[in-house]
C-alpha positions in Angstrom: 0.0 0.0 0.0 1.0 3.6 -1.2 -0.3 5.2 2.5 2.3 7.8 1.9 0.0 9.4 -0.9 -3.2 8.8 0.7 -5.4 11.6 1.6 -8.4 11.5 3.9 -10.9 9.9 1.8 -8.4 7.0 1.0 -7.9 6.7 4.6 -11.5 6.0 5.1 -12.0 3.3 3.3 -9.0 1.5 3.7 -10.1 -1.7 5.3 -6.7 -2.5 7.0 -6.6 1.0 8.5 -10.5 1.1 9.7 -9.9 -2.4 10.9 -6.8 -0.9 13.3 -9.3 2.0 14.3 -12.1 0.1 15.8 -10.7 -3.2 16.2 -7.0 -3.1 17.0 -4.9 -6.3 16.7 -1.4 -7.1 17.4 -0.2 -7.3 13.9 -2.1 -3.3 12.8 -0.9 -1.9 16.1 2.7 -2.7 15.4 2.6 -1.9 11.7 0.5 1.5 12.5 2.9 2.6 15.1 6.1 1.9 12.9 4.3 3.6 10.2 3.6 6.9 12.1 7.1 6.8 14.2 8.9 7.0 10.0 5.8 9.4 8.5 5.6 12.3 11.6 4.5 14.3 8.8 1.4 12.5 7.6 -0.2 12.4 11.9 -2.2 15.2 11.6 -4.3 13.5 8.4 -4.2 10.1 10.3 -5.5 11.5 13.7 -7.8 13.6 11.5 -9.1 10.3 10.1 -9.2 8.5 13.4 -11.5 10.5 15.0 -14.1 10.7 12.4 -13.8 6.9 12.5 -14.5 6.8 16.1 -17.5 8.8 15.9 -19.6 6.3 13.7 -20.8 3.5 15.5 -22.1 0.9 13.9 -24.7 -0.5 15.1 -28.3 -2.4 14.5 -29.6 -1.6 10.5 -33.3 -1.4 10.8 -35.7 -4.1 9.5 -39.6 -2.7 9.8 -41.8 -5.0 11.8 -44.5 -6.8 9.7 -47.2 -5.2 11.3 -45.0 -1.9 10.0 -44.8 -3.5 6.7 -48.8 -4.1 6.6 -49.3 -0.7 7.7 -47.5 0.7 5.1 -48.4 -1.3 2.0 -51.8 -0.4 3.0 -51.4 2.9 2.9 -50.0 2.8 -0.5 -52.9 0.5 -1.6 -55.5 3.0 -0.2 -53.7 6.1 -2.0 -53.7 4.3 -5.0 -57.0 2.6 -5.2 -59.0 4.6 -8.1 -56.7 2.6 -10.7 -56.9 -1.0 -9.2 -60.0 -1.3 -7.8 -61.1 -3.3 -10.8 -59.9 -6.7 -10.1 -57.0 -8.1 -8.3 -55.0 -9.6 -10.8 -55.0 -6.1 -12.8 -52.9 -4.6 -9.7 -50.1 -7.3 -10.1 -49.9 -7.5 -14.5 -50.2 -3.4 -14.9 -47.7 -0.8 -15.6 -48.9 0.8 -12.3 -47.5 -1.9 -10.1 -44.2 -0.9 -10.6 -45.0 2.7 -9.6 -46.6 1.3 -6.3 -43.7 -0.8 -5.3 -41.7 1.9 -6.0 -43.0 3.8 -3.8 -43.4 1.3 -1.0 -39.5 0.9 -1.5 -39.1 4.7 -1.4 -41.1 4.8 2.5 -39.5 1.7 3.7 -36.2 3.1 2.7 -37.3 6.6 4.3 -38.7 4.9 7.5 -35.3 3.3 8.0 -33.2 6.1 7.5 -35.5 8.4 9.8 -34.5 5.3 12.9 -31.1 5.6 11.4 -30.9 9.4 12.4 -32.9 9.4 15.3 -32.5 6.1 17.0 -29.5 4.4 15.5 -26.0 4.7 14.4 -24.7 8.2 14.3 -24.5 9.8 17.7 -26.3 12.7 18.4 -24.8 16.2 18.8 -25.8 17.0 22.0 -24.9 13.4 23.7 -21.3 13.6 24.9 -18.6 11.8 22.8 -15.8 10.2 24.9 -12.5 10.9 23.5 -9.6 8.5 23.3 -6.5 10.1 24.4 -4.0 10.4 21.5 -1.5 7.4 21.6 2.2 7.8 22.0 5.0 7.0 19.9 8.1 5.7 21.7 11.5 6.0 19.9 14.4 4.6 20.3 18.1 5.5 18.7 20.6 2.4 18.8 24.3 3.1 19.7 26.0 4.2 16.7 23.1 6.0 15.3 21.6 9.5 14.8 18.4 10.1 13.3 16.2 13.9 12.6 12.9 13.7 12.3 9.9 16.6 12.9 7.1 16.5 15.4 3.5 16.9 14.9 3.4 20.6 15.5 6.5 21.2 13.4 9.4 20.9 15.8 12.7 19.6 14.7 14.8 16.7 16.6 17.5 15.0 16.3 18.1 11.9 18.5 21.9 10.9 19.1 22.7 7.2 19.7 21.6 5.4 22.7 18.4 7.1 22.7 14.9 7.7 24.0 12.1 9.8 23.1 8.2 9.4 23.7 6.0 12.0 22.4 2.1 11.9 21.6 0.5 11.3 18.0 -0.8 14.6 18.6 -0.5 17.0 21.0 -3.5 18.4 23.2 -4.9 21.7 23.0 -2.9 23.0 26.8 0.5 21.5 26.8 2.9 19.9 24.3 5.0 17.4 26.8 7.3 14.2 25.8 9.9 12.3 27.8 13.5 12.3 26.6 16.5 9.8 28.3 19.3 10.3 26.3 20.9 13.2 23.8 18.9 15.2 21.4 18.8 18.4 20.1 15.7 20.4 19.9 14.4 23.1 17.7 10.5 24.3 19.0 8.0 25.4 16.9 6.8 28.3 18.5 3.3 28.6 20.4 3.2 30.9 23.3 0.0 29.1 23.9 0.9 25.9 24.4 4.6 25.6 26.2 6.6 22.8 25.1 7.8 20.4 28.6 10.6 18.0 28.2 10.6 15.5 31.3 14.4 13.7 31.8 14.6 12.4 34.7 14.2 14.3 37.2 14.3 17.5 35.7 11.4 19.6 33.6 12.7 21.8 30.7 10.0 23.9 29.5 10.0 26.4 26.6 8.0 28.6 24.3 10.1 28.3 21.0 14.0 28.1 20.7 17.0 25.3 20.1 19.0 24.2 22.7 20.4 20.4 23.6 19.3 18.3 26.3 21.7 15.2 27.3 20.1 13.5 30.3 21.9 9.8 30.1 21.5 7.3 33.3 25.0 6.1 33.0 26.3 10.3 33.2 24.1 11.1 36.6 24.1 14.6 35.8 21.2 16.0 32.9 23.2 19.1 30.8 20.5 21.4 29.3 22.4 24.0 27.2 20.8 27.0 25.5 21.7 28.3 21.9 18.8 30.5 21.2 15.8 31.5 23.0 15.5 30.4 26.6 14.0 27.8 28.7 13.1 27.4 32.2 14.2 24.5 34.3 12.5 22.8 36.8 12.0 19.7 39.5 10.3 17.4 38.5 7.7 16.9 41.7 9.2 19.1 44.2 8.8 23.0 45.0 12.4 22.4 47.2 14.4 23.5 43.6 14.3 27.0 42.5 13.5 27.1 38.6 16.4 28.3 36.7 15.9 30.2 33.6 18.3 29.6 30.8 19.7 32.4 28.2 21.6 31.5 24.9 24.9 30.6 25.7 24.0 29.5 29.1 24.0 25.4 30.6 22.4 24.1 33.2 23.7 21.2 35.1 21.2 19.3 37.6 22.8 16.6 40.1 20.1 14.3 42.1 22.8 14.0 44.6 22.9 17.7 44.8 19.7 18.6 43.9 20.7 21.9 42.6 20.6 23.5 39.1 24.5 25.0 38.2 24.3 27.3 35.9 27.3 28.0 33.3 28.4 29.4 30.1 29.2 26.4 27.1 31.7 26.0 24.3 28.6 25.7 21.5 30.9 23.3 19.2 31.4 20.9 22.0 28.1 20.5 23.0 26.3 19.9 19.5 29.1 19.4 17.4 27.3 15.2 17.4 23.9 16.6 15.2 26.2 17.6 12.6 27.9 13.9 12.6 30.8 15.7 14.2 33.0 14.0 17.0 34.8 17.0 18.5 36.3 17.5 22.0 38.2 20.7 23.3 40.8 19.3 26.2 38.7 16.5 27.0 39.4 14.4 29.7 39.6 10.4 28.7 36.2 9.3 31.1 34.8 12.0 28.7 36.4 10.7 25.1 35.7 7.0 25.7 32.5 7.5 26.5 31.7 9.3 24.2 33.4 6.7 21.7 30.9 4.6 23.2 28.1 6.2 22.7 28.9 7.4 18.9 29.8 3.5 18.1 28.3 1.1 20.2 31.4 -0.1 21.8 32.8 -1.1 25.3 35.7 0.0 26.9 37.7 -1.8 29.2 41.0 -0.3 31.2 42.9 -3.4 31.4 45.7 -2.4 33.8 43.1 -0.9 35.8 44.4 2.8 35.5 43.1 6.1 33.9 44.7 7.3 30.6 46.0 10.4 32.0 46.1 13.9 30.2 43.3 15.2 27.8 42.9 15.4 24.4 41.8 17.7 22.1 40.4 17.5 18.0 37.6 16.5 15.9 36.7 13.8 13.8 34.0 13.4 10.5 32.8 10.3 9.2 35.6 7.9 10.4 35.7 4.3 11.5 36.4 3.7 15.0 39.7 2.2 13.9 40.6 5.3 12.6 39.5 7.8 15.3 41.6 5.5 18.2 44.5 5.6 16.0 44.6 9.3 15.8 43.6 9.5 19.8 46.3 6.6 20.7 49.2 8.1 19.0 48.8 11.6 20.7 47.8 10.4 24.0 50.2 7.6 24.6 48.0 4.0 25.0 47.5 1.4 22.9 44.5 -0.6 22.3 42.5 -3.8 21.1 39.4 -4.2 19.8 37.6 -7.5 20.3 33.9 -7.5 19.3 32.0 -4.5 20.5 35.2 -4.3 23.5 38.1 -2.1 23.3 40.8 -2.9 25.7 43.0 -0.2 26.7 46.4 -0.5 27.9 48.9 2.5 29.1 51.8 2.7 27.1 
């Protein structure tokens, strides 16, 4: 199926799709959610279509009693009787037959379509329709990837490896909120109506419109929110005990659980979202800082093997290399040598 070029209409009367709608099965509900997660762009005509699907419900088609079917054959009869009165076979061999059963056709039709509106399948206006909450998409980036794609309301992200974002089909009419663990970049379509709320962790970013990276990783224990246009305000999550911090271009924020305070700091803009451009880059970087971020960019391990700490930092950038490549630049100025076994790289001191 072509459901990239559908429009509304085609939506409709896709069986597959109305099927998923109103009767949801493990095999639509996977391919429906995988479809939406790659086609962001194409949720506003799918929820659009949803919802007018939900509203129908299909119930009992209306067959008229037979005291109902006398009733109204009679009536017919009687209103034609100055043509048929003659004898009884007449009615059934002339032309005027067909007119009569036309027209009892044409009531019985009517009749059922006035139960249809009044009684049956279409809810009425003024009854209250319960709404399904729109569902959420849950996204995640493997190690060694980075993916962009757009929200429903226009905002940009891009997801760095290790991953993961859950945001709603659509967002609701107060708030535009998702959940991020992990690294992305955002650029917010602006609403100064609805506020766009990031939860990680334990922390609440909330802005109107502007770009600015969150990382918020388990393994770090510390969530960086860093600024470049715009500004956001940070928050606690379920506590009053944090004073909100508001963010200016230029400016980080760094939360700690263990301190439970917000640090605020200028940033070195490169360093920070160098990664969305497929850019390694670090600026005197310490080595717990460089290997995991080698991790993170290719899905690898790394293991100390003497048990010590490279020492020093390291500084320099690095597009569209192997692995194999980017540790034999790093070894040879930073004195170690290493072997790669698998997804493990084993690190000795020189």
């Amino acid at each position: 199926m072509e459901y990239k070029k559908y429009q509304l209409e085609d939506f409709l009367k896709d069986d597959f799709f109305v099927s998923w709608v109103k009767r949801p099965g493990p095999e639509s509900v996977h391919f429906w959610e995988k479809w939406m997660a790659e086609n962001p762009d194409k949720l506003p005509l799918l929820q659009q279509a949803r919802e007018i699907i939900q509203r129908i419900k299909y119930k009992n088609t209306y067959q008229p009693s037979e005291s109902e079917y006398n009733s109204i054959l009679e009536n017919v009869l009687r209103n034609q009787q100055p043509y048929y009165k003659n004898s009884r076979s007449s009615v059934w061999n002339s032309p005027l037959f067909g007119r009569v059963a036309a027209t009892f056709i044409s009531l019985v039709t009517f009749a059922g379509i006035f139960y249809f509106l009044t009684r049956g399948e279409l809810e009425k206006p003024n009854e209250p329709v319960a709404k399904e909450k729109p569902s959420a998409i849950t996204r995640y980036n493997p190690y060694g990837q980075r993916i962009a794609f757009k929200l429903q309301d226009g905002t940009e992200v891009k997801l760095n490896s290790d991953t993961r974002i859950t945001f709603p089909v659509v967002f609701d009419s107060l708030t535009r909120e998702i959940t991020l663990e992990g690294e992305a970049f955002f650029t917010v379509a602006r609403d100064e109506n609805r506020p766009f709320i990031i939860r990680s962790g334990d922390l609440t970013t909330t802005v109107l419109g502007t770009s600015f990276n969150i990382k918020a990783y388990k393994s770090d224990q510390q969530i960086e929110v860093a600024v470049l246009s715009g500004s956001v305000k940070l928050s606690k999550n379920d506590s009053a005990a944090l004073e909100e911090e508001i963010l200016l271009p230029s400016e980080m924020g760094r939360y700690s659980p263990s301190r439970n305070r917000i640090q605020k700091e200028n940033f070195d803009p490169m360093l920070i979202t160098a990664w969305k451009d497929g850019i390694l880059y670090f600026n005197r970087s310490n080595f717990n800082y460089v290997f995991s971020a080698l991790s993170h960019w290719y899905g690898v391990y790394f293991v100390m093997e003497d048990g010590k700490k490279v020492p020093g930092n390291f500084t320099g950038s690095f597009f569209d290399k192997s692995l194999e490549e980017v540790l034999e630049g790093i070894s040879f100025a930073s004195n170690f040598t290493y072997t790669i076994k698998g997804d493990t790289v084993f690190v000795n001191n020189k």
